[in-house]
C-alpha positions as CSV (number, residue, x, y, z in Angstrom):
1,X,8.0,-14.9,86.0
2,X,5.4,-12.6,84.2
3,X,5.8,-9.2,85.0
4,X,2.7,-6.9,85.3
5,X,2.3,-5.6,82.5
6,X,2.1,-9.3,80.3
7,X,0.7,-11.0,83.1
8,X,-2.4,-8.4,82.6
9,X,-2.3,-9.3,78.9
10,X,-2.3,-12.9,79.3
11,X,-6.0,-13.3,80.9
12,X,-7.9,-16.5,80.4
13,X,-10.8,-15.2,78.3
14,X,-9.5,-15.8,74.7
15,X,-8.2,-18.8,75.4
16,X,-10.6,-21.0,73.7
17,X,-10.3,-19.0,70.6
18,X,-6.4,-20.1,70.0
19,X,-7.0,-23.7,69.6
20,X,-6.7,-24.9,66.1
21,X,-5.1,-22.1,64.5
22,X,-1.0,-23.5,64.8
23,X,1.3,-24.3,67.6
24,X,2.5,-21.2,68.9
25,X,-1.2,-20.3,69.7
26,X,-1.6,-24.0,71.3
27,X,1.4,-23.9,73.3
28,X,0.1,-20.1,74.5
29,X,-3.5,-22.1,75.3
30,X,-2.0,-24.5,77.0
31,X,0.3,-22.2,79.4
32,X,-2.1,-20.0,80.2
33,X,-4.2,-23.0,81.0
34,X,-1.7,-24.1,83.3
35,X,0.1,-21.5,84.6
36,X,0.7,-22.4,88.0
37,X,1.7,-26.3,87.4
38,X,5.4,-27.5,86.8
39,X,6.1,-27.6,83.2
40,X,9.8,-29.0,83.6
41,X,12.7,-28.7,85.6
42,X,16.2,-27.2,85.3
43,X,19.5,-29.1,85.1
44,X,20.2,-27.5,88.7
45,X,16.9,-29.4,89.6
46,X,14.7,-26.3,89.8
47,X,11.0,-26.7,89.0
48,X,10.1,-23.9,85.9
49,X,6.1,-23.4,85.5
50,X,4.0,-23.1,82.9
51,X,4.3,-19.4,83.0
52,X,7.4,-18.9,83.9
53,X,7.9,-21.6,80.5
54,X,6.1,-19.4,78.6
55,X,7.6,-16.5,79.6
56,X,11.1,-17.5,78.7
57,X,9.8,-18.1,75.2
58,X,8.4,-13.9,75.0
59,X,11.6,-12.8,76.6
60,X,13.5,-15.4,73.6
61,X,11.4,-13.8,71.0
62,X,11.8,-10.4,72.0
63,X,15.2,-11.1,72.0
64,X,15.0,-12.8,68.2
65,X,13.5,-10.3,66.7
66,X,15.9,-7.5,68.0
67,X,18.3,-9.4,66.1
68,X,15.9,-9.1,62.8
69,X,14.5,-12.7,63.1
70,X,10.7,-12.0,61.2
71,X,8.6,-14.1,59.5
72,X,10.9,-16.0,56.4
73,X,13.5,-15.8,57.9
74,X,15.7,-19.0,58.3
75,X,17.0,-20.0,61.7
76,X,18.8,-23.3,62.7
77,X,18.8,-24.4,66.4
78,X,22.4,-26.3,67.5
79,X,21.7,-26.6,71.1
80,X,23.2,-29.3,73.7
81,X,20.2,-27.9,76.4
82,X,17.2,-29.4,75.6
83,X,14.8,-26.9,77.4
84,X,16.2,-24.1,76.2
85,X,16.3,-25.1,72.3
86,X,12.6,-26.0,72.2
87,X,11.8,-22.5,73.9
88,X,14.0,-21.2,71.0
89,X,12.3,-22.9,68.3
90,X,8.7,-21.8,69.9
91,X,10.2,-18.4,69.6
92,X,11.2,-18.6,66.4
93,X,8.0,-19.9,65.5
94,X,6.0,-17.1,66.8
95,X,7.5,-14.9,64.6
96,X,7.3,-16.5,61.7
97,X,10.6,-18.0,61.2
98,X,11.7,-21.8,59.2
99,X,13.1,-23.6,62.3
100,X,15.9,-25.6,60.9
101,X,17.8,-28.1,63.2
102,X,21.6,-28.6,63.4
103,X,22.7,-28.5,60.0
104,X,26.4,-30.2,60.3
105,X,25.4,-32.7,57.7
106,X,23.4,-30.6,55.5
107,X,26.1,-27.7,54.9
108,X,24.9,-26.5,51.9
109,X,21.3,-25.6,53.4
110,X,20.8,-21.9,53.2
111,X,20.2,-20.5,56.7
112,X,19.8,-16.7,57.7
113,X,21.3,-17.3,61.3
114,X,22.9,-20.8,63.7
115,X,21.2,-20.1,67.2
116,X,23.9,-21.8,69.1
117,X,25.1,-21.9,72.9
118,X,29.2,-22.6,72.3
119,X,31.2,-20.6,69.1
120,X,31.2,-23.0,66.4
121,X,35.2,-23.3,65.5
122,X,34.1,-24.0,62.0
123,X,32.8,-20.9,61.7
124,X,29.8,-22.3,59.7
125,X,27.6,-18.9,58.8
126,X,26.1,-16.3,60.8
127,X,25.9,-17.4,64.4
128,X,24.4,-15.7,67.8
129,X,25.8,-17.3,71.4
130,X,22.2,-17.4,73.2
131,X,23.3,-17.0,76.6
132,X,21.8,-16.8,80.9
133,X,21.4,-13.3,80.5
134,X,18.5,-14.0,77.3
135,X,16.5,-15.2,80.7
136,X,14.4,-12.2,81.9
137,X,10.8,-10.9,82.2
138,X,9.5,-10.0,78.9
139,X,8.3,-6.4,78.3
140,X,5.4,-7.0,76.3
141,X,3.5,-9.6,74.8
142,X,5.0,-10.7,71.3
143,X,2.2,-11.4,69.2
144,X,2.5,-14.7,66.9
145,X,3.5,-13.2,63.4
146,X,1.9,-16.5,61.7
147,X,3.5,-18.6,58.6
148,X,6.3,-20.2,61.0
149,X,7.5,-23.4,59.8
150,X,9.4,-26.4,61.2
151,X,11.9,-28.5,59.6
152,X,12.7,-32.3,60.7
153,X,15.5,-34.4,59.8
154,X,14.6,-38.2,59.3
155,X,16.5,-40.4,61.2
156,X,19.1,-41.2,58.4
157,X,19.0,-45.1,58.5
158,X,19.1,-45.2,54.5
159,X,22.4,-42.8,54.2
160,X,22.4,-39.0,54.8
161,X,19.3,-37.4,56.9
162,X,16.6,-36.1,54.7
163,X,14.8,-32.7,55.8
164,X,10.5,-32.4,55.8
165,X,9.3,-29.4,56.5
166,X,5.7,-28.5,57.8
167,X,3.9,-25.4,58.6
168,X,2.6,-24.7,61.8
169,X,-1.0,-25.9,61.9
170,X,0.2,-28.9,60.2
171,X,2.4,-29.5,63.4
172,X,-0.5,-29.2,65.7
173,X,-2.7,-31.2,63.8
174,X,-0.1,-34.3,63.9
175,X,0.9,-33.9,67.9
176,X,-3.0,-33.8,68.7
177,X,-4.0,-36.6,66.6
178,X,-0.8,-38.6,68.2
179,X,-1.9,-37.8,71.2
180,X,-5.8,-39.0,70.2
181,X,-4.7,-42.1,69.3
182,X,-1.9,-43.0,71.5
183,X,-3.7,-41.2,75.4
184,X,-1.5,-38.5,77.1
185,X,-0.2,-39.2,80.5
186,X,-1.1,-37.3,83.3
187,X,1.5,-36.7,85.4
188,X,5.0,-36.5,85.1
189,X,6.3,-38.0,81.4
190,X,10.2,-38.8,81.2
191,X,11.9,-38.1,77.7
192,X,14.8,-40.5,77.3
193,X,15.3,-38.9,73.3
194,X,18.0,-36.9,72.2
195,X,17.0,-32.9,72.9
196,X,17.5,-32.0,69.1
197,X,15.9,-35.7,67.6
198,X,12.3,-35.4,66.5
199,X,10.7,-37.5,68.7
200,X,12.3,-35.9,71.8
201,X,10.8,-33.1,70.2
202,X,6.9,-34.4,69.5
203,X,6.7,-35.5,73.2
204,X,7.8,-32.5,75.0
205,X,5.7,-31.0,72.9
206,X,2.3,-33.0,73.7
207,X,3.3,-33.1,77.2
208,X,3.1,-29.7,77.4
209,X,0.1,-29.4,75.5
210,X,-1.3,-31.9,78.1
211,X,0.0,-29.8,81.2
212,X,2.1,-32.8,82.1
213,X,5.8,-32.0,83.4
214,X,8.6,-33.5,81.1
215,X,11.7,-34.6,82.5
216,X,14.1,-34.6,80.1
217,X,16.9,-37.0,79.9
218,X,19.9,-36.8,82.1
219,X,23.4,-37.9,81.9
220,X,23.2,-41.7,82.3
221,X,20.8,-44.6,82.4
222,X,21.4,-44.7,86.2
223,X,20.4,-40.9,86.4
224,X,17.6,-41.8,84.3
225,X,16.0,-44.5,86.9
226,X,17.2,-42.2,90.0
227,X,15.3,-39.1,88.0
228,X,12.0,-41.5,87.2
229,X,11.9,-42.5,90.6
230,X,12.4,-39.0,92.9
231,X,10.1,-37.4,90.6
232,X,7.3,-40.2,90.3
233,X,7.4,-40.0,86.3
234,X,3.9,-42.1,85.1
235,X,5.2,-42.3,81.6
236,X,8.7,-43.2,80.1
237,X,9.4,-42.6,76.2
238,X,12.4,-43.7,75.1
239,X,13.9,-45.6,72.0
240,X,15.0,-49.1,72.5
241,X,19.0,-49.3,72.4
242,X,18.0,-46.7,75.9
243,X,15.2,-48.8,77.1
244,X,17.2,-51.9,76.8
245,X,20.4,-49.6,79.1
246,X,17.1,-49.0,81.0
247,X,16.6,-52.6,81.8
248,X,20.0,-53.2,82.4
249,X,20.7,-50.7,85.2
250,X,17.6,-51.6,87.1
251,X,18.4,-55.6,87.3
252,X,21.9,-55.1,87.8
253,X,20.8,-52.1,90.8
254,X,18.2,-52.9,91.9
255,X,14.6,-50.5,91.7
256,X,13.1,-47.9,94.1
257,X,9.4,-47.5,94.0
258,X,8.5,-46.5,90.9
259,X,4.9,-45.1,89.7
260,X,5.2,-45.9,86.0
261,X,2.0,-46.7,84.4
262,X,3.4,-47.2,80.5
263,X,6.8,-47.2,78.8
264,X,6.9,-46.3,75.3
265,X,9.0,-47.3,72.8
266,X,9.7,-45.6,69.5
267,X,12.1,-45.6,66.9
268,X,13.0,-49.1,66.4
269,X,10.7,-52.2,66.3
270,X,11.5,-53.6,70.1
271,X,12.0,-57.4,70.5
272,X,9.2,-59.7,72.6
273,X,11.1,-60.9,74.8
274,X,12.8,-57.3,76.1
275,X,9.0,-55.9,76.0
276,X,8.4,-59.0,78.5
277,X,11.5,-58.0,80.9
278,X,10.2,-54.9,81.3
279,X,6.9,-55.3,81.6
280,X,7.9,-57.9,84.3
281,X,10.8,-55.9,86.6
282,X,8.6,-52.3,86.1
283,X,5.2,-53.8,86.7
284,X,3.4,-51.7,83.5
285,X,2.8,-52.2,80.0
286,X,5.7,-51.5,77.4
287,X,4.0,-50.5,74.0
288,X,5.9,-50.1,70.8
289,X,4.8,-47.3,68.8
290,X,5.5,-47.0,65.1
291,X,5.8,-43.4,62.7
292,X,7.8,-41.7,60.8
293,X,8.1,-37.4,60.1
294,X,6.8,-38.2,56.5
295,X,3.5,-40.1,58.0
296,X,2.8,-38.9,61.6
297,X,1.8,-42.1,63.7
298,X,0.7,-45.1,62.0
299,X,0.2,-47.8,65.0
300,X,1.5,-49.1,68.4
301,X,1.2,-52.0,70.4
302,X,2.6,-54.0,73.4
303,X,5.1,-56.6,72.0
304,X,4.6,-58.7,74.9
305,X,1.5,-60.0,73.4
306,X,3.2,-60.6,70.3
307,X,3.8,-64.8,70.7
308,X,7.6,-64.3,70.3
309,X,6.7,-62.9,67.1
310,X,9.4,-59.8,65.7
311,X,8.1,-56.6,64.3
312,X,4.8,-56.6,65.3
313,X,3.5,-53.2,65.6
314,X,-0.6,-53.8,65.9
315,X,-3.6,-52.6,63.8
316,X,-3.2,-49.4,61.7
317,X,-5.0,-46.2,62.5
318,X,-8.3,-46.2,61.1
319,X,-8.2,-42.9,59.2
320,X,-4.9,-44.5,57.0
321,X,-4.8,-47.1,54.6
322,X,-2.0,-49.2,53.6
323,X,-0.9,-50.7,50.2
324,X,1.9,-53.8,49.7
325,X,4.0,-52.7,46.6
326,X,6.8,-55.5,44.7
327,X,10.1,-54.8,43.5
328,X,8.3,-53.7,40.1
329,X,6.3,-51.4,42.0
330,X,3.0,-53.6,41.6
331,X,0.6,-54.3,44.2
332,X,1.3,-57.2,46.3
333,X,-0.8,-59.7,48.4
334,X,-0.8,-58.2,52.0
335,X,0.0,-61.5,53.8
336,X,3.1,-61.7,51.3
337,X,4.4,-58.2,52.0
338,X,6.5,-55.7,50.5
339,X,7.2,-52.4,50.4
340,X,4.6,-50.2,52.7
341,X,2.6,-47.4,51.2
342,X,0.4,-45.5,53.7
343,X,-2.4,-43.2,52.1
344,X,-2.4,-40.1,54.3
345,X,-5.5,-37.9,55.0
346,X,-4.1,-34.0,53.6
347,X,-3.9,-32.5,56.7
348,X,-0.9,-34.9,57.1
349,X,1.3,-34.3,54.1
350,X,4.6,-33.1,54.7
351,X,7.0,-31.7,51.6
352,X,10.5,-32.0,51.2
353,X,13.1,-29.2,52.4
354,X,14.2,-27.0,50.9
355,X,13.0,-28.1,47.5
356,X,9.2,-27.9,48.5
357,X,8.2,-31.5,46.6
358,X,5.6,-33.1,47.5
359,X,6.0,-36.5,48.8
360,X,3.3,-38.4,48.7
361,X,1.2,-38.2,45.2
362,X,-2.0,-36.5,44.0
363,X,-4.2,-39.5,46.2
364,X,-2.1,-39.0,49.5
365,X,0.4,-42.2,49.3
366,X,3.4,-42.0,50.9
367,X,6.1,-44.7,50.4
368,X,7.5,-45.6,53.3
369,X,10.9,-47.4,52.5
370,X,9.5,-50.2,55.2
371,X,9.1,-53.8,54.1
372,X,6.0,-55.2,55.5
373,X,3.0,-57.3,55.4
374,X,-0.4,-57.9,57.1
375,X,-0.7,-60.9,59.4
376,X,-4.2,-62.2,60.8
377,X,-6.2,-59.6,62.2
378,X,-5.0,-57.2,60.2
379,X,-1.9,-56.6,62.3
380,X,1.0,-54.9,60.8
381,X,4.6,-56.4,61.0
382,X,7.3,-54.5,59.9
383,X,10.1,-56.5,58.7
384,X,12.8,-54.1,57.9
385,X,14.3,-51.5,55.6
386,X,14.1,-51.7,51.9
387,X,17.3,-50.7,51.4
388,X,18.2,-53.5,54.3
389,X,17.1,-56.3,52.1
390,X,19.4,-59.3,51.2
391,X,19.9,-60.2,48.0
392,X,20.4,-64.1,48.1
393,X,21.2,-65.2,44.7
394,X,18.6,-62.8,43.3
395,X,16.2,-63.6,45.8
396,X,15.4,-60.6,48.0
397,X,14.6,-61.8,51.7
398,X,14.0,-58.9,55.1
399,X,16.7,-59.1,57.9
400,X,12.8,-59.6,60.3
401,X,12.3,-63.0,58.8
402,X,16.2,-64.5,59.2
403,X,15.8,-62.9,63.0
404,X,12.3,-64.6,63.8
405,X,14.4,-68.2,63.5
406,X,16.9,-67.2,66.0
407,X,14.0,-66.5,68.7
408,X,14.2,-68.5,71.7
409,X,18.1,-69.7,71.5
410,X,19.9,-70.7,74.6
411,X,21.9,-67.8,75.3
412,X,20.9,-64.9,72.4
413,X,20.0,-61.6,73.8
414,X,19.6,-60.1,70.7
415,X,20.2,-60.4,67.1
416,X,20.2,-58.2,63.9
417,X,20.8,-59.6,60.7
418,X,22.7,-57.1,58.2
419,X,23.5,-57.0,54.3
420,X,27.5,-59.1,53.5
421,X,28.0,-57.7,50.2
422,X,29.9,-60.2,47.9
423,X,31.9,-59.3,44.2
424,X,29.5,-61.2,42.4
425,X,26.7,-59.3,43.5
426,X,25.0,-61.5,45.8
427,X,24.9,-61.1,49.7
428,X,26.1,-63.5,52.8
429,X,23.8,-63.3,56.2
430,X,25.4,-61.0,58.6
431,X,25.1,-62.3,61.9
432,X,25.3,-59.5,64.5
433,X,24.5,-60.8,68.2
434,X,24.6,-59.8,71.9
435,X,24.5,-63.2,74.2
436,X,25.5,-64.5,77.2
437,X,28.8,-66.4,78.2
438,X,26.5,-70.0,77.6
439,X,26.1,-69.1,74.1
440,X,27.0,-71.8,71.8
441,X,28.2,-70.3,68.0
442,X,28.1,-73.2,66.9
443,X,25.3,-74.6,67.8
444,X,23.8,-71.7,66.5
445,X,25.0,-71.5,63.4
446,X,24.1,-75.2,62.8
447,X,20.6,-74.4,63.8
448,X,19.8,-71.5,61.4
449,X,21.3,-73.1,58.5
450,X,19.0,-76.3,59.4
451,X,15.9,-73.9,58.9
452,X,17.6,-71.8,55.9
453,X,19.6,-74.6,53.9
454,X,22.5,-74.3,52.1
455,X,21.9,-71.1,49.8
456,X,22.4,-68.6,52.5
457,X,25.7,-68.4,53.5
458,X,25.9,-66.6,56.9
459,X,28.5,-65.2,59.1
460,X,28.9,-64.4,62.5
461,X,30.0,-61.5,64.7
462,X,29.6,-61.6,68.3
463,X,29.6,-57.9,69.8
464,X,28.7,-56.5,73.4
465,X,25.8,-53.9,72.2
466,X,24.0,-53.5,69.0
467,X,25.3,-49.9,67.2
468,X,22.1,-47.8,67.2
469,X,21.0,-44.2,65.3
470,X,20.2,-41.5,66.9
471,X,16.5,-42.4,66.6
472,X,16.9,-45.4,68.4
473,X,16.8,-48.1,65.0
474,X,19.5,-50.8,65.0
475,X,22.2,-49.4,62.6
476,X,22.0,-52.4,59.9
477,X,24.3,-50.3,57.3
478,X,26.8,-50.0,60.4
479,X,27.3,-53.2,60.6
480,X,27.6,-53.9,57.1
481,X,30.0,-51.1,56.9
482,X,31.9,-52.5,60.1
483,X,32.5,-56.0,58.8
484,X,33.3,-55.0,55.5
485,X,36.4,-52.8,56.7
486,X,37.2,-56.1,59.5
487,X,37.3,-57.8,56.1
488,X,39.5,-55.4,53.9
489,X,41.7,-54.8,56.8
490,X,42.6,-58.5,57.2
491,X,43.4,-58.4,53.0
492,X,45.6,-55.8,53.2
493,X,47.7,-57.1,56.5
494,X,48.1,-60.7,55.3
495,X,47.8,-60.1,51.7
């Protein structure tokens, strides 16, 4: 808790004048607003408040800069506790610091110091262990040094995770618009995300900006529902490989009363019919929300409503627009599709890391490396990667519209279509499902290449779960990946 001296310090009356000015000045707003409600709990099951929240951060900041951690400096985050390493990277952006996240894959970054709660073996760079004893009652109030920065990794589904970087105020700005657009619960919001991914990130964040309590995930999907359920969570937020886990632990187990009013999913474009099995065995709406860390939020909507239709992720906010572009990089008819260009107000440009390029042009358009096109009523449907796209004898063709045939089969759970590489340059329709013991393969196959015909070759691989990123998005170039080393495995043992 606060000790005298901060608490003193920490009165209500300026309160007003911190909004708007950057997120360590928001997330101070917000505690002081709601000091005495539970902000989150400890893995021991402990309820922290607001200001005992905030007050961890001080007493993490004090500690920071003792260690000469000051505005410019660089400071990566590798922590397994999600509570702790987002009071971390609050404190780091109090003073001033570039908040880097786990850098395993990006070795080559520069970085001043590795914030870390286990010794790294590799002995990667300068590291401090961030231990219990970090957890005290501040001595004074450290006042925010301004300039900190945040950098994101993307979610890597085109190769090797890109980094974005964006200043504080820019981060505020994006969480409260999200927040505008999309409502904030109120009440207690569960985080099913990854601690270090950037979505588990964004909705702690807003939940604390709205005074809710986040529960952050536990240890299994069981633990998940039992966690929901003892402490009356309103809002779930979770990406859909974990909703789908979700789903399956509650039919197979059975549910307790639950007070959910929404589930979101984000990530990964979710499939009608799983939107409609939640819907139906939780008793709320289960909306799909769509955004990227170069864009901010771009739309969301509740699949159920969808008609069986794939990739639907409803009407665009109204302060972006939206642009269809061909291979050659011409404008294409919206109905057709293509690849999506969002034009982005300024407050929402990001820049890469650590290069500092822009990356959206002079007018604000951001490419988005999603193929897409505008259906009627101006809803958006996103039908995969560009870089997922099949080449079928030099016609390109988005795994979304091969997967919208397969709706409705007897037996398929779920389906993703991936890129089968051949050596003379064309590509065979990977087949990738999850069904039940009554599926017919046959049958199946017979029925897509009824609607396809004879130029598209496909191929089938059956396979209990669908391989997922971290961000929650089917794994296409996994898949690909997978069956090509089946394939060149079998070569090499028979010859």
């Amino acid at each position: 808790m606060f000790g005298p001296d901060t608490r003193a310090r920490l009165g209500r009356g300026t309160e007003r004048k911190m909004q708007g000015q950057g997120l360590s000045f928001a997330v101070e707003a917000a505690c002081r607003r709601y000091r005495d409600r539970v902000a989150t709990w400890q893995v021991d099951g402990q309820p922290v408040s607001f200001a005992s929240y905030f007050a961890t951060i001080i007493a993490f900041a004090e500690r920071l800069q003792a260690a000469g951690v000051g505005p410019g400096s660089a400071v990566s985050v590798a922590f397994r506790d999600g509570i702790a390493g987002r009071m971390l990277t609050f404190a780091l952006l109090r003073l001033g610091a570039t908040v880097l996240p786990n850098l395993a894959a990006h070795p080559d970054i520069p970085c001043d110091l590795r914030l870390v709660d286990q010794p790294d073996p590799a002995g990667r760079g300068p590291e401090l262990l961030v231990t219990s004893d970090w957890i005290r009652t501040p001595s004074r109030l450290v006042p925010v040094a301004g300039g900190g920065r945040m950098v994101k990794a993307t979610s890597g589904t085109t190769g090797m995770p890109k980094l974005r970087v964006v200043d504080e105020i820019g981060l505020e700005i994006r969480l409260n618009r999200s927040s505008v657009q999309r409502g904030h619960a109120d009440g207690v919001v569960f985080i099913g995300y990854s601690p270090g991914s950037s979505p588990g990130f964004n909705i702690g964040v807003q939940a604390l900006l709205a005074g809710a309590a986040q529960l952050n995930q536990p240890a299994s999907p069981r633990e998940w529902l039992a966690a929901m359920i003892r402490h009356q969570a309103v809002r779930a937020c979770l990406p859909p490989g974990s909703f789908e886990q979700l789903l399956e632990v509650a039919e197979v187990n059975g549910i307790g009363p639950l007070h959910l009013e929404e589930i979101r999913v984000g990530g990964g474009a979710l499939s009608p019919a799983l939107a409609l099995r939640g819907e139906a065995l939780f008793g709320c709406p289960v909306v799909n929300t769509y955004g990227s860390n170069e864009t901010g939020s771009i739309a969301h909507h509740r699949p159920a409503l969808s008609d069986g239709q794939p990739g639907i992720v409803g009407r665009v906010y109204g302060d972006l627009r939206l642009r269809f572009l061909d291979e050659a990089g011409a404008e294409a008819d919206p109905a057709t599709g293509g690849g999506l260009a969002v034009k982005l107000p300024p407050e929402l440009w990001v820049r890469d890391y650590p290069s500092g390029r822009a990356l959206c042009d002079a007018e604000g358009w951001q490419v988005t490396g999603d193929l897409a096109r505008l259906l009627p009523g101006d809803r958006l449907q996103l039908l995969g990667r560009v870089s997922d796209a099949l080449n079928i004898g030099g016609d390109k063709i988005a795994p979304v519209r091969i997967e919208a045939l397969a709706v409705g089969f007897p037996g398929l759970q779920q389906i993703a279509v991936f890129r089968v590489p051949t050596e003379g340059g064309s590509d065979q329709v990977g087949l990738a499902v999850v069904a039940t013991q009554g599926f017919d393969a046959a049958s199946f196959l017979a029925h897509l290449a009824g609607k396809l015909g004879p130029r598209y070759p496909l191929v089938l691989r059956r396979l209990d779960r669908l391989p997922m990123t971290e961000a929650g998005k089917i794994d296409r170039a996994a898949l690909s990946k997978a069956y090509q080393d089946e394939t060149r495995n079998q070569k090499e043992t028979f010859g």
